[in-house]
N, C-alpha and C positions, 0 to 999 in steps of 0.2 A: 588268811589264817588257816591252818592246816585244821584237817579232821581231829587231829589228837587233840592240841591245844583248842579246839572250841568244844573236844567234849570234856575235858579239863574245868572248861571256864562253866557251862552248862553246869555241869556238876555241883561243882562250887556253890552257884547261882540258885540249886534247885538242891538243895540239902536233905537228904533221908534216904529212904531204899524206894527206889521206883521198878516195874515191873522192866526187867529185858525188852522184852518187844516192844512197848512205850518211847522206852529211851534209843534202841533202835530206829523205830518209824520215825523221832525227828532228823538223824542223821540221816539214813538212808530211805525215805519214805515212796520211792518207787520203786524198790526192790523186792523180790519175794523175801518173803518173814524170814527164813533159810538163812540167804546171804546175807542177809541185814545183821543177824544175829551172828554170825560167824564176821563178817566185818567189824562188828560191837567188841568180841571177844579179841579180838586181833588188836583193836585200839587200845582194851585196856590194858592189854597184856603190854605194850606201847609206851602207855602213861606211864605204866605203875614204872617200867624198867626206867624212862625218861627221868621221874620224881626220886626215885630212889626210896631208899628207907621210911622216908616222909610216908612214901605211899601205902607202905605197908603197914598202916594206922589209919589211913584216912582214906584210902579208897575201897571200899568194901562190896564184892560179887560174889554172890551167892548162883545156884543154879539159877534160881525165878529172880532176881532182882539186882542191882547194882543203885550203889550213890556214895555219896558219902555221910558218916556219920556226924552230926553236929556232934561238937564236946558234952560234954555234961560236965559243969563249973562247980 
């Protein structure tokens, strides 16, 4: 499974806004905080293009935090 697609599925999986470097340290968790987070940014930017429209509702990055937002029904 590629990096994009398991942080896709993570995401999914862990619903709300989690801190950057958090959601970094699991993908990249021997890297300096840096890269990690410039890899982070590079994936999402990744996703969102991958998912398309979709994403631009549901994938939500802020400076400090990234996830996705659960609905509200």
């Amino acid at each position: 499974m590629s990096t994009i697609a398991a942080a896709g599925r993570w995401l999914a999986v862990h619903p709300g806004l989690r801190s950057r470097p958090r959601v970094a340290a699991v993908f990249w968790p021997d890297v300096l905080d840096e890269s990690a987070r410039t890899s982070l940014r590079t994936t999402l930017a990744t996703l969102r293009r991958e998912l398309g429209e979709l994403a631009a509702n549901a994938v939500i990055a802020t400076r400090d935090r990234v996830g996705i937002e659960p609905r509200a029904e």
